[in-house]
C-alpha positions as a Markdown table, in Angstrom:
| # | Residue | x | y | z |
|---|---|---|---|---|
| 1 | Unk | 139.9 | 197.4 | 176.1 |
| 2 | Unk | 143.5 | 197.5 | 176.8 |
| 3 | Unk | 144.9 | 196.9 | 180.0 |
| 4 | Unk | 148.8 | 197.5 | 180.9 |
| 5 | Unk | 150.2 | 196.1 | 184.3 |
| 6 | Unk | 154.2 | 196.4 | 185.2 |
| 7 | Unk | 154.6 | 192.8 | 187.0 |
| 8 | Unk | 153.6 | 189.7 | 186.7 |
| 9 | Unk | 151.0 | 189.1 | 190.1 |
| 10 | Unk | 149.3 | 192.1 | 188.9 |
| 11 | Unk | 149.2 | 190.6 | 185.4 |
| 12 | Unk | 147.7 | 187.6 | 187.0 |
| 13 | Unk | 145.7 | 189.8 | 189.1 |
| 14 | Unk | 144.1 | 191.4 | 186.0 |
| 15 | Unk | 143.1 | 188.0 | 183.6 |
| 16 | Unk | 141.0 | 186.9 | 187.2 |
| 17 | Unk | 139.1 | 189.9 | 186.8 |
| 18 | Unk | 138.0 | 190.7 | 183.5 |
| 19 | Unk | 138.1 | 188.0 | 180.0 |
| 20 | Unk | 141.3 | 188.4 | 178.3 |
| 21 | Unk | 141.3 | 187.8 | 174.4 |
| 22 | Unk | 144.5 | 187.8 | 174.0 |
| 23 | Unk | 147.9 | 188.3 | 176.7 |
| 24 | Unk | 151.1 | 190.1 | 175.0 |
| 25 | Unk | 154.4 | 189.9 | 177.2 |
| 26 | Unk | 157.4 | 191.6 | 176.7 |
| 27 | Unk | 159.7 | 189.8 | 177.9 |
| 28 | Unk | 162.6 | 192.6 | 177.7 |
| 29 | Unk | 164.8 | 192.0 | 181.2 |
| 30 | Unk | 162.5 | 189.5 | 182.3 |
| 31 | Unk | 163.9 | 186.4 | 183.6 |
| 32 | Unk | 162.9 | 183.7 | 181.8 |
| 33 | Unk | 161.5 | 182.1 | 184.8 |
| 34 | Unk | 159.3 | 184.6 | 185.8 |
| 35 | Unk | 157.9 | 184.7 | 182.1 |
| 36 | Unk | 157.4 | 180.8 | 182.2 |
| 37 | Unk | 156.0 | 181.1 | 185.9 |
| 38 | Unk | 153.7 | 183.6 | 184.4 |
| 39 | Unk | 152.6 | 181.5 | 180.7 |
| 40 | Unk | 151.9 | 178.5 | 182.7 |
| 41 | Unk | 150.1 | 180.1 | 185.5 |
| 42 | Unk | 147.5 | 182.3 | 182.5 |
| 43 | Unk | 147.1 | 178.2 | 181.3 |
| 44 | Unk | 146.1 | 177.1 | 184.5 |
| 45 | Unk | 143.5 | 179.3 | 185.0 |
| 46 | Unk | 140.3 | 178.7 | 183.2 |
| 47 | Unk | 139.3 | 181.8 | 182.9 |
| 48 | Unk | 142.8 | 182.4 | 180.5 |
| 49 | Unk | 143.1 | 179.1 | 179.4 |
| 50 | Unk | 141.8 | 179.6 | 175.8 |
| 51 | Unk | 143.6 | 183.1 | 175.1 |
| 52 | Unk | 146.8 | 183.0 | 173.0 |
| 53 | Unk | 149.9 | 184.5 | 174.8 |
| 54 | Unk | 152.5 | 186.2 | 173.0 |
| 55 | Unk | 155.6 | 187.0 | 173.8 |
| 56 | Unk | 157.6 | 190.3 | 172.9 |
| 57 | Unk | 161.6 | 190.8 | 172.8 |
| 58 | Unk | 162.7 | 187.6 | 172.8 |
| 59 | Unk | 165.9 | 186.8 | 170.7 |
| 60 | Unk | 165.3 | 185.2 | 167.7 |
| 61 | Unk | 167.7 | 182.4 | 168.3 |
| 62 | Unk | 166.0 | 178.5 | 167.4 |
| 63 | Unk | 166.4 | 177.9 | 171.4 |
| 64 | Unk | 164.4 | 181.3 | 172.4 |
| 65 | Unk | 161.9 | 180.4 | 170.4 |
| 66 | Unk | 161.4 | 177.0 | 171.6 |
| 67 | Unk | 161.6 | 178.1 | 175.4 |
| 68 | Unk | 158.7 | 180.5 | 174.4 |
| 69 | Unk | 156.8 | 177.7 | 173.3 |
| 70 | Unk | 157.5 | 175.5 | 175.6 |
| 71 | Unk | 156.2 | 178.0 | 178.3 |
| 72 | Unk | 152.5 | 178.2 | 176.6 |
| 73 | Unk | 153.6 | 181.3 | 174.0 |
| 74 | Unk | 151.2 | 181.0 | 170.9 |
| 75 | Unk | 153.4 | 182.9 | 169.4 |
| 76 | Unk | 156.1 | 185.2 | 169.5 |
| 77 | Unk | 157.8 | 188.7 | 168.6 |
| 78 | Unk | 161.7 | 188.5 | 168.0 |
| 79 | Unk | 163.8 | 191.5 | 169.4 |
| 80 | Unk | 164.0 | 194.0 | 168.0 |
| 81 | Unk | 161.1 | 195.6 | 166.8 |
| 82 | Unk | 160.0 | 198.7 | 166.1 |
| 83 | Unk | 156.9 | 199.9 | 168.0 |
């Protein structure tokens, strides 16, 4: 089942609800600490703590990357991309 949500409460919202296999954030005009806010908060909850999060749009740049990772990202998508 897919399930889209525009913010990041109601994507926290959503993974206490229902099992999440895996999390994909696009990160597209999102301040980055909003999307770290939002990694770390989906690894502090057990019932998200196993899924892999990846992040969507972020520049490829060595330092991006890191941040991503650093904020819980198993892995990421480099902008752009083609849908």
């Amino acid at each position: 089942m897919l399930r889209v949500v525009r913010d990041a409460a109601g994507a926290l919202a959503e993974a206490r609800q229902m099992p999440i296999d895996l999390t994909i954030i696009d990160v597209r005009g999102a301040a980055d600490e909003i999307v770290r806010h939002t990694c770390l908060s989906l690894a502090a909850q057990a019932e998200t703590r196993a899924s892999p999060i990846l992040l969507a749009g972020i520049a490829g740049d060595p330092a991006s990357i890191a941040h991503a990772r650093d904020s819980g990202a198993a892995d990421v998508l480099r902008d752009p991309f083609d849908a």
